[in-house]
TORKOL-4160 file (C-alpha; in steps of 0.2 Angstrom, whole numbers, padded with zeros to 4 digits, m for minus):
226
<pt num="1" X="0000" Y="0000" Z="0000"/>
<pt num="2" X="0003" Y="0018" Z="m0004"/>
<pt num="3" X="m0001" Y="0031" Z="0006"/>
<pt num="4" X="0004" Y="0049" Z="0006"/>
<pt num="5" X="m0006" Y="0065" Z="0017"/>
<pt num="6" X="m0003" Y="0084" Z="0014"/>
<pt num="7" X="0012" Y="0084" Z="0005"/>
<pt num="8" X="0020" Y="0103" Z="0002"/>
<pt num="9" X="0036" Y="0108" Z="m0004"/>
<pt num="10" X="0041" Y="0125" Z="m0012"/>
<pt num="11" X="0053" Y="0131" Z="m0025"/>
<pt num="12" X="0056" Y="0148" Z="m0020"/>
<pt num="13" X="0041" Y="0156" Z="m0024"/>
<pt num="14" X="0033" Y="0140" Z="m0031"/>
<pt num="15" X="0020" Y="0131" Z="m0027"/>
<pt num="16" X="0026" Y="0112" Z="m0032"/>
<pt num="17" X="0017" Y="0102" Z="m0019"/>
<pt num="18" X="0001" Y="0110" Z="m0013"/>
<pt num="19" X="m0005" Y="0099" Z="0002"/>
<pt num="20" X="m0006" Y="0081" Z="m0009"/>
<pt num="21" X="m0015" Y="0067" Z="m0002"/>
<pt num="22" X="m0021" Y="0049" Z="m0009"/>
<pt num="23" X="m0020" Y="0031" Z="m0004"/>
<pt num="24" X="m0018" Y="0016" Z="m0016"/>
<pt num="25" X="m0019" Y="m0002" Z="m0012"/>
<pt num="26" X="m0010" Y="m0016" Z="m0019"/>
<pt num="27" X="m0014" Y="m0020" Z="m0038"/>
<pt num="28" X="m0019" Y="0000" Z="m0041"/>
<pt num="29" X="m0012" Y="0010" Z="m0054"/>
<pt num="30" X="m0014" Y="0029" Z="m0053"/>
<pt num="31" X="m0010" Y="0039" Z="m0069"/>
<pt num="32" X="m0008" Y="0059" Z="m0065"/>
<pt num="33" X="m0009" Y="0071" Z="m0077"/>
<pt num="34" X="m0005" Y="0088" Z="m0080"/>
<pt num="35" X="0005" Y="0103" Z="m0087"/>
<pt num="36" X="0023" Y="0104" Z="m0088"/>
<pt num="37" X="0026" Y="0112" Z="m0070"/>
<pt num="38" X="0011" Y="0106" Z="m0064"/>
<pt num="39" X="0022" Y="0096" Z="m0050"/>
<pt num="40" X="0021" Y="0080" Z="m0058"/>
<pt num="41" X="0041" Y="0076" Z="m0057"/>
<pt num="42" X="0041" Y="0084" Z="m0040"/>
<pt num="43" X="0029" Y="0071" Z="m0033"/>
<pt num="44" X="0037" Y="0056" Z="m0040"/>
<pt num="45" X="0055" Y="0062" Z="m0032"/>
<pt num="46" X="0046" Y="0063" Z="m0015"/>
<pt num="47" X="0038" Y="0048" Z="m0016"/>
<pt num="48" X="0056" Y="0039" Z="m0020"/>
<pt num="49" X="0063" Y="0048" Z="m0007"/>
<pt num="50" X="0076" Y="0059" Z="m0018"/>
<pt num="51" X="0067" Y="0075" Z="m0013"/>
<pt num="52" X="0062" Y="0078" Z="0005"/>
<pt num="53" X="0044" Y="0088" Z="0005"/>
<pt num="54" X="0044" Y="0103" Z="0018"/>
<pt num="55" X="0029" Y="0095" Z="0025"/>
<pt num="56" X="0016" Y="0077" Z="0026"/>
<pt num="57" X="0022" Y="0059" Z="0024"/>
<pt num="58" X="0023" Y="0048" Z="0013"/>
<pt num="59" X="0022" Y="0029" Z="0019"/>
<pt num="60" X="0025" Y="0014" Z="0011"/>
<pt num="61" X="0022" Y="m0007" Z="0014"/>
<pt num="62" X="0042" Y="m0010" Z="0015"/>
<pt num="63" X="0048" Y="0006" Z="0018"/>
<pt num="64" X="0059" Y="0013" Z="0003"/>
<pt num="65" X="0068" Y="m0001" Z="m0003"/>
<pt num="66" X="0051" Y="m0009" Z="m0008"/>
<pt num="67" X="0052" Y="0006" Z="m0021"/>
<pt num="68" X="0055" Y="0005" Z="m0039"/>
<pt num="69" X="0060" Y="0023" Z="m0050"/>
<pt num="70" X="0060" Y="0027" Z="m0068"/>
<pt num="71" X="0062" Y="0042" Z="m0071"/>
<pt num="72" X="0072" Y="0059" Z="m0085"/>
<pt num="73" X="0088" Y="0049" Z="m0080"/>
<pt num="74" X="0093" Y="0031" Z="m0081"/>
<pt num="75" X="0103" Y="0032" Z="m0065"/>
<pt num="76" X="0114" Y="0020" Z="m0075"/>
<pt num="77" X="0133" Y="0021" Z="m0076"/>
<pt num="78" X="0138" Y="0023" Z="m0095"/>
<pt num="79" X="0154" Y="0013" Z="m0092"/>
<pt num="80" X="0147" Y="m0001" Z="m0084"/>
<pt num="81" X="0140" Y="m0015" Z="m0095"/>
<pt num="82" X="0120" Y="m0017" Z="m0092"/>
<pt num="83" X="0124" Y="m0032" Z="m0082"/>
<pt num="84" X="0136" Y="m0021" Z="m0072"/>
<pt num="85" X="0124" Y="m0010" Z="m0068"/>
<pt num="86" X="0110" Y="m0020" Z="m0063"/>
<pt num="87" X="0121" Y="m0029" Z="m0050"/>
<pt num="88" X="0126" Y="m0015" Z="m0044"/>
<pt num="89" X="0108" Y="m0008" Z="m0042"/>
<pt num="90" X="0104" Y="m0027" Z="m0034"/>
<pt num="91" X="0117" Y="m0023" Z="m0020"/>
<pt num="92" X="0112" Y="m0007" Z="m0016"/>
<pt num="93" X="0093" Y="m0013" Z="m0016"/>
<pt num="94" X="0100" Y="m0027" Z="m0004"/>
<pt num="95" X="0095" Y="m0043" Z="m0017"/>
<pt num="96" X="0107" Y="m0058" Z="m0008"/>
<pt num="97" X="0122" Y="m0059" Z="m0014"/>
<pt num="98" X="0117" Y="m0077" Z="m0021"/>
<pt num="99" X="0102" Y="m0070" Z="m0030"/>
<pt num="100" X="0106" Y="m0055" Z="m0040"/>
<pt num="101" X="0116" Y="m0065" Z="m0057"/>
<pt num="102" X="0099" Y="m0071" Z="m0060"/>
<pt num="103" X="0089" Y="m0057" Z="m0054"/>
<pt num="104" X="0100" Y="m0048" Z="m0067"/>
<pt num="105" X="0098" Y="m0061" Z="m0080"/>
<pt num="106" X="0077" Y="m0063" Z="m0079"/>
<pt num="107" X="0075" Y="m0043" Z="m0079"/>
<pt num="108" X="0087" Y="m0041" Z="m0094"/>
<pt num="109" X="0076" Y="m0055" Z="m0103"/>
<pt num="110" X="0060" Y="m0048" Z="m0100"/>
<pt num="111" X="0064" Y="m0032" Z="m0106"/>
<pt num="112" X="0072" Y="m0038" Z="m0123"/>
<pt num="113" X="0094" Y="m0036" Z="m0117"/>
<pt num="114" X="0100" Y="m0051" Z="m0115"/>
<pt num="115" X="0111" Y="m0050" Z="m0132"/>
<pt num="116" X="0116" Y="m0032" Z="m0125"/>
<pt num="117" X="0119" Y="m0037" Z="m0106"/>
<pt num="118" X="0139" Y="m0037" Z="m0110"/>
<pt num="119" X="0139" Y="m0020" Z="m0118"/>
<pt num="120" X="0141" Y="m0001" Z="m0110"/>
<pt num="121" X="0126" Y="0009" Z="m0106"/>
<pt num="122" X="0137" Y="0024" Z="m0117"/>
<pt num="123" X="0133" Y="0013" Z="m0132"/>
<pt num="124" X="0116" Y="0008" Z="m0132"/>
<pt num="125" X="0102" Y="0019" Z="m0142"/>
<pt num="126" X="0090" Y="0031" Z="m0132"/>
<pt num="127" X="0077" Y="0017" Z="m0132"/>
<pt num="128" X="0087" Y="0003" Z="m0128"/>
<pt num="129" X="0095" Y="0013" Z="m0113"/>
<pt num="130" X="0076" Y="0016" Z="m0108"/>
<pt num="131" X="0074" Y="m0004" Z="m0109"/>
<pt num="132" X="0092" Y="m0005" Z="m0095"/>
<pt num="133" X="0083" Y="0010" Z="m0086"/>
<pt num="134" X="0066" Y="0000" Z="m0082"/>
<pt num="135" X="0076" Y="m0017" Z="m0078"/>
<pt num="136" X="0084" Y="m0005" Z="m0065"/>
<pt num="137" X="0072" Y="m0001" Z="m0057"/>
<pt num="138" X="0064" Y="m0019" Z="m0056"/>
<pt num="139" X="0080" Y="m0029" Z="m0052"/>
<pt num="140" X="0075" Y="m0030" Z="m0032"/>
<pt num="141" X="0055" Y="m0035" Z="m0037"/>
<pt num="142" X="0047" Y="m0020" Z="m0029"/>
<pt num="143" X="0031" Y="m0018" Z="m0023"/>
<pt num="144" X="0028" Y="m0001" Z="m0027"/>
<pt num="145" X="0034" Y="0008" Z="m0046"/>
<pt num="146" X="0033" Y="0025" Z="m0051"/>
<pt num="147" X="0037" Y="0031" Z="m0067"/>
<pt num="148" X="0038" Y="0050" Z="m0073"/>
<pt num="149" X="0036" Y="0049" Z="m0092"/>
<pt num="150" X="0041" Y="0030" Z="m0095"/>
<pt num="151" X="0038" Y="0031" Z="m0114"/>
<pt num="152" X="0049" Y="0043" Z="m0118"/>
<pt num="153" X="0063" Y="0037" Z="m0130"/>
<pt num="154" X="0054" Y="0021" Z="m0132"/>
<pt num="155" X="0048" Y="0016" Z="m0151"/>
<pt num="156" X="0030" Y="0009" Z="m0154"/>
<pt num="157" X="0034" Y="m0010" Z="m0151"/>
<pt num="158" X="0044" Y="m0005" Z="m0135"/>
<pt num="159" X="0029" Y="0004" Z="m0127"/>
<pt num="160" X="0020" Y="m0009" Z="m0132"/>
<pt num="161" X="0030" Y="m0021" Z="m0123"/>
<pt num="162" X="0030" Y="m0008" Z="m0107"/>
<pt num="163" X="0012" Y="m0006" Z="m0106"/>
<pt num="164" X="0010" Y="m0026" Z="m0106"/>
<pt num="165" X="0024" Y="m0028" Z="m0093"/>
<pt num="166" X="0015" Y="m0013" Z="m0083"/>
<pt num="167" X="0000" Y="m0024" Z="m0082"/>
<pt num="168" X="0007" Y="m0036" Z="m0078"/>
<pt num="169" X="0014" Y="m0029" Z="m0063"/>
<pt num="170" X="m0002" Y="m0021" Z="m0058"/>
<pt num="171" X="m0010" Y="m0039" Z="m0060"/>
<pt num="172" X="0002" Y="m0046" Z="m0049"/>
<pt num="173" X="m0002" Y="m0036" Z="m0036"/>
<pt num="174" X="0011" Y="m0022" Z="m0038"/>
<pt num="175" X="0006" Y="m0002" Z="m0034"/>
<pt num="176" X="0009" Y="0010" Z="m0048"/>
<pt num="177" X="0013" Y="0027" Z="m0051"/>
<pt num="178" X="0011" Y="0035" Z="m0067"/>
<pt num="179" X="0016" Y="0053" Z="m0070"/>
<pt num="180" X="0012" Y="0060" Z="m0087"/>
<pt num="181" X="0005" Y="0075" Z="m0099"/>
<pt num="182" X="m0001" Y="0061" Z="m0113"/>
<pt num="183" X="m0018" Y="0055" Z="m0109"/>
<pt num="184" X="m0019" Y="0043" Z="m0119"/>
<pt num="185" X="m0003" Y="0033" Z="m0115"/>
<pt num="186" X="m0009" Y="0032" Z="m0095"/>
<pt num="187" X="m0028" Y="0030" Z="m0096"/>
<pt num="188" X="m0025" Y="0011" Z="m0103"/>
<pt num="189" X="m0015" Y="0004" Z="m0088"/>
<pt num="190" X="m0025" Y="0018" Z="m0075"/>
<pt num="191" X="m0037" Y="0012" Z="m0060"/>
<pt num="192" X="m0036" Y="0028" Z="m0053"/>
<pt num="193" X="m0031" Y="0044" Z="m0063"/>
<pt num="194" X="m0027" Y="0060" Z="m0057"/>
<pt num="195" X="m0025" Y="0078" Z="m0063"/>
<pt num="196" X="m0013" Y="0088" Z="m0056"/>
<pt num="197" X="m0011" Y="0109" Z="m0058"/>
<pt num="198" X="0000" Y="0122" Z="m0049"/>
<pt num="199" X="0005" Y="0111" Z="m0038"/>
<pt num="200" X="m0013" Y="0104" Z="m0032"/>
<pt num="201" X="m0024" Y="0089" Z="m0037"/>
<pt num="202" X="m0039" Y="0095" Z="m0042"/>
<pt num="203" X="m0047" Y="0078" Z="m0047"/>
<pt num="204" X="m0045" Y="0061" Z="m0041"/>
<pt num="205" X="m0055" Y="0047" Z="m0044"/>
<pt num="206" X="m0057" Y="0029" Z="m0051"/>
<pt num="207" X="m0055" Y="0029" Z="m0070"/>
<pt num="208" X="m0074" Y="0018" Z="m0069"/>
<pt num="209" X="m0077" Y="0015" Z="m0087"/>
<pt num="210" X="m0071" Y="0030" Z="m0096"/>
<pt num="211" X="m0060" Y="0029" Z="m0111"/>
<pt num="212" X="m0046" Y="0039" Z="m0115"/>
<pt num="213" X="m0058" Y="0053" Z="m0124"/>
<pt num="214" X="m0069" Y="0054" Z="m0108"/>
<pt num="215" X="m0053" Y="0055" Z="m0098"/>
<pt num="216" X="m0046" Y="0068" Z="m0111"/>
<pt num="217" X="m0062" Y="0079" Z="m0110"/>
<pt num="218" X="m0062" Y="0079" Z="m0092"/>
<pt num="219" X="m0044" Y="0083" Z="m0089"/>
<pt num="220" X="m0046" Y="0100" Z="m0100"/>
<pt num="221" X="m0061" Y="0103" Z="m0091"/>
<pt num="222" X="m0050" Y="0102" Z="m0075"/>
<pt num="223" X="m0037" Y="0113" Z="m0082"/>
<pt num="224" X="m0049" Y="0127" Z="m0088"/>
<pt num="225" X="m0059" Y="0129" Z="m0072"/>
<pt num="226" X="m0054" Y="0143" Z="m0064"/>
């Protein structure tokens, strides 16, 4: 379970985080949308703990380690192998010792690298370095996974593949969190969808039966009032 309760925190005179609160249970995925410097990337850093809000809580089943990222950045190393990197990221995550070579090995397969594990990060194309990012993020099996613009870099087939890995997750019972200014890339894996401005959510509900288009029309709705 996720649950975060009045969230703030402040740029200078920026509102990034205005008083954010939700709760997701296991096997929910909430999609948030909104405007660049609507607080989105904010939100995901708090809730990995790379930014600490100047006020609320954020409170996770496992505490931080059970925490996946994706992120802008790859966090990957670009003179370490993919393999390299993903052992090192095993470690820090505290996968046994005895378990990561295979934790490394399963991850890099389901995201299409095993033919590239053995080569440097520095060398792989945009999306394929997106591909070493997301096996990252899942080499300790967490329970939660938030990703702030996941698509990004990917082609058509390899979003493809992400959004049925995604699913996959959510039907295994993991908690996601899904930050992103394309509609129609979240609304497909969303229970729950968000809508994000100035640093506030202004809507918060269960996606219910709506598609895409009603999800669309509601979010410029949002944006527009007031």
């Amino acid at each position: 379970m996720l649950s975060i309760e009045g969230l703030r925190h402040v740029y200078g005179p920026v509102v990034a985080l205005d008083n954010v609160s939700f709760m997701l249970a296991p096997g929910q995925t909430l999609a948030i949308f909104g405007p660049n410097g609507a607080g989105k990337t904010t939100l995901v850093k708090v809730l990995a703990g790379l930014i600490r809000p100047q006020r609320g809580t954020v409170r996770v089943d496992g505490g931080r380690r059970a925490i996946g990222w994706i992120g802008h950045e790859s966090h990957l190393y670009d003179h370490l192998t993919v393999r390299e990197n993903l052992l090192f990221w095993a470690s820090l995550y505290g996968v046994p010792a005895a378990a990561r070579e295979a934790r490394a090995a399963g991850v890099a397969e389901r995201l299409g690298l095993t033919d590239r594990v053995e080569r440097p990060v520095w060398s792989l194309s945009r999306g394929l370095a997106q591909r070493a990012a997301i096996a990252r993020a899942l080499i300790h099996d967490p329970r939660v996974l938030l990703l702030d613009e996941p698509f990004t870099g990917l082609d058509l087939a390899a979003a493809a593949e992400l959004r049925v890995l995604l699913g996959e997750l959510r039907g295994a019972g993991r908690t996601l969190v899904l930050a992103t200014h394309n509609v129609d890339e979240g609304v497909e894996l969303a229970t729950h969808v968000a809508f994000q401005r100035r640093g506030r959510i202004v809507h918060f509900a269960p996606r219910g039966g709506r598609d895409a288009a009603q999800v669309a029309d509601a979010y410029r709705r949002a944006m527009s009032d007031g």
